[in-house]
Every structure is written in structure tokens, then in C-alpha cells.
C-alpha positions as CSV (number, residue, x, y, z in Angstrom):
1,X,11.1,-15.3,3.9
2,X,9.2,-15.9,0.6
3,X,7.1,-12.7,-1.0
4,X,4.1,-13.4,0.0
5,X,5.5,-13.2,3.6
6,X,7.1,-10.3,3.1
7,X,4.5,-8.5,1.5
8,X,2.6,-9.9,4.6
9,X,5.4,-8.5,7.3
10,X,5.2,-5.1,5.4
11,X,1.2,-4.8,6.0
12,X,1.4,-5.6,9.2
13,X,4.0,-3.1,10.2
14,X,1.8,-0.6,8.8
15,X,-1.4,-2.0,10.7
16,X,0.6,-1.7,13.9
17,X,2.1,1.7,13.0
18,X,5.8,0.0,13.0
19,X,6.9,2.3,10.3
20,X,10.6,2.6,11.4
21,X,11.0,-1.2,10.2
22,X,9.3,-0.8,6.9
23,X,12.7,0.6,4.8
24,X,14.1,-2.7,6.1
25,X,11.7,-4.2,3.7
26,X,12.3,-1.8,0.6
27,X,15.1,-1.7,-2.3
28,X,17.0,1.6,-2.5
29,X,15.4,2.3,-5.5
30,X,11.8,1.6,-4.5
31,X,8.9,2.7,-6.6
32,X,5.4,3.2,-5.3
33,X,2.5,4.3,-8.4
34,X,-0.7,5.4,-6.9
35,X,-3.9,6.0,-8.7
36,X,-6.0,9.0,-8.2
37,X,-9.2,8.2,-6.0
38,X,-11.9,10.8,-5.5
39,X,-11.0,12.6,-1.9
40,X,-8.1,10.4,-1.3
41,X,-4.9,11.8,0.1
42,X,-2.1,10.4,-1.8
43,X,-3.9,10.7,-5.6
44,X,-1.9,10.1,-8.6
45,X,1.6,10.3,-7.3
46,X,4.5,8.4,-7.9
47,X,6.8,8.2,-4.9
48,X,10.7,6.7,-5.5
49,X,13.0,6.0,-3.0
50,X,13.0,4.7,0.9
51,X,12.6,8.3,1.8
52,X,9.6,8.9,-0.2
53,X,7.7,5.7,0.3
54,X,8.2,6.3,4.1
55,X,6.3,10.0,3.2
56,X,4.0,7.8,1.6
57,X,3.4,5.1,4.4
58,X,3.1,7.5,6.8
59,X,0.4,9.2,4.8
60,X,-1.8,6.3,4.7
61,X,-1.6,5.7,8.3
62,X,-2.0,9.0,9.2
63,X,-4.6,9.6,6.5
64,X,-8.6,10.6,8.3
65,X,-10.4,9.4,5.7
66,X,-9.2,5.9,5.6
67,X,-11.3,3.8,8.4
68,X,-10.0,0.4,7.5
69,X,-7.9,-1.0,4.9
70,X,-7.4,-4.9,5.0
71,X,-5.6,-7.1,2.5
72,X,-7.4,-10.3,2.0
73,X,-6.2,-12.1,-0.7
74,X,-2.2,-12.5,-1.4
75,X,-0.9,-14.3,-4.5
76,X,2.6,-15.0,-6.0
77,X,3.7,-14.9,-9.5
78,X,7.6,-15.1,-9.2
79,X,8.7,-12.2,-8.2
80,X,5.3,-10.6,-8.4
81,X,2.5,-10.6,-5.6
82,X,-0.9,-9.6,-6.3
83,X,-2.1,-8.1,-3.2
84,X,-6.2,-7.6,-3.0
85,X,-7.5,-5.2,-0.1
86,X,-10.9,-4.2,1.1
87,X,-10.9,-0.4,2.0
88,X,-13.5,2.0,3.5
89,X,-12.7,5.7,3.0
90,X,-15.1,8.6,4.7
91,X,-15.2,11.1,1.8
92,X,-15.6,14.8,3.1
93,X,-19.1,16.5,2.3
94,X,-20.8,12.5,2.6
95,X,-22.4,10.5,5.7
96,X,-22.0,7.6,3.2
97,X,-18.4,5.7,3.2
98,X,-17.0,4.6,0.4
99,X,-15.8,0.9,-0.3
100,X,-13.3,0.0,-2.5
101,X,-11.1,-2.9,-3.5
102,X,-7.7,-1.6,-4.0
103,X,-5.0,-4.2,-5.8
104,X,-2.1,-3.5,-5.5
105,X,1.1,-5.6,-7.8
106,X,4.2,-5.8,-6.0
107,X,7.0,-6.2,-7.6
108,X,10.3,-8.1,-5.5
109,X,14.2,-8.0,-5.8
110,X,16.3,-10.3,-3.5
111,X,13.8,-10.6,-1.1
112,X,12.7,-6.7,-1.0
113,X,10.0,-4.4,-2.2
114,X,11.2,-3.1,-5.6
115,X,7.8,-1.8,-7.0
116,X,4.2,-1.4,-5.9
117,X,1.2,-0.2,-8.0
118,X,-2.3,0.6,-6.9
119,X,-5.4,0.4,-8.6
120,X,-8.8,0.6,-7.3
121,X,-12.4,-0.2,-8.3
122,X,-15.9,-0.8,-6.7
């Protein structure tokens, strides 16, 4: 399995709520940098570890606000994937949703998630 398709299989276990089989995809040492968003639920945290990136999985699936997240656009650099997503959060106190493209840069070692940083715009 080459990054891309991992980063793939690692999306799609959280789009069908498989989270038990996500820390087969991680390092040990597995770093996850998210950027604060406005009303967002995991906002400008870093998370290390299998333990706490499950936390932080778990959050995002879980999370309310978030009606759909979607990664459309996957590219490999080495060891590096540039993953681009199309997200719609409901903010609290608005009828209006927000959308947001969210990159995120992961980062592979032997196969497995080492790193993964977010960053968002609109």
C-alpha cells in the first residue's frame, strides 16, 4: 500500500466510523497539529500519540457541527501527501454554514501515519 492509499484507507475508516482500525494506520509517535477555526471543536491543539489521535478522531466524528467533510484531492511528495478537503461546519448562534477547505500535510514512516497538520481557508 503506497501513501496515497493509505491516507485514502485512513479517511475512509473515519467516514464509516471504523475507528478501532485507525491506530493500525499510525506510528507510535504520531503527531496531529490542528489549527484553530472559529466554533470548531478541536482548535489549536496538538495531539501525540495513538492514544491521543484516537481522542482526536473520535472528536471529529462525533463533532455536531461538522455536516460533511470530504477529501477530494490527494497528492504525493515522497513521504508527504497533501490531502485537500471540502468541509461544511454549522457554527452555533448562525442559520448560515460555513465552508471551508481544510489541507491537511501528512507526513509517512514505513508505510504509517507519522504526522498530520491542518490548515484551513475559505
Amino acid at each position: 500500500m503506497n501513501n496515497v492509499e493509505t491516507a485514502k484507507a485512513i479517511y475512509s475508516a473515519l467516514h464509516e466510523g471504523k475507528l478501532d482500525e485507525l491506530t493500525h494506520y499510525l506510528t507510535d509517535d504520531c503527531l496531529s497539529k490542528t489549527p484553530e477555526l472559529e466554533d470548531a471543536r478541536a482548535q489549536d491543539r496538538v495531539y501525540m500519540g495513538k492514544d491521543q489521535l484516537d481522542v482526536f478522531f473520535r472528536q471529529i466524528v462525533q463533532a455536531p457541527n461538522i455536516r460533511e467533510f470530504v477529501p477530494c484531492t490527494f497528492i504525493e511528495n515522497g513521504d508527504n501527501v497533501l490531502i485537500i478537503n471540502k468541509v461544511m461546519l454549522e457554527l452555533q448562534n448562525s442559520e448560515v454554514p460555513l465552508e471551508n477547505d481544510v489541507m491537511h500535510i501528512a507526513t509517512f514512516e514505513d508505510g504509517k501515519l507519522k504526522q498530520i497538520k491542518s490548515m484551513a481557508w475559505n
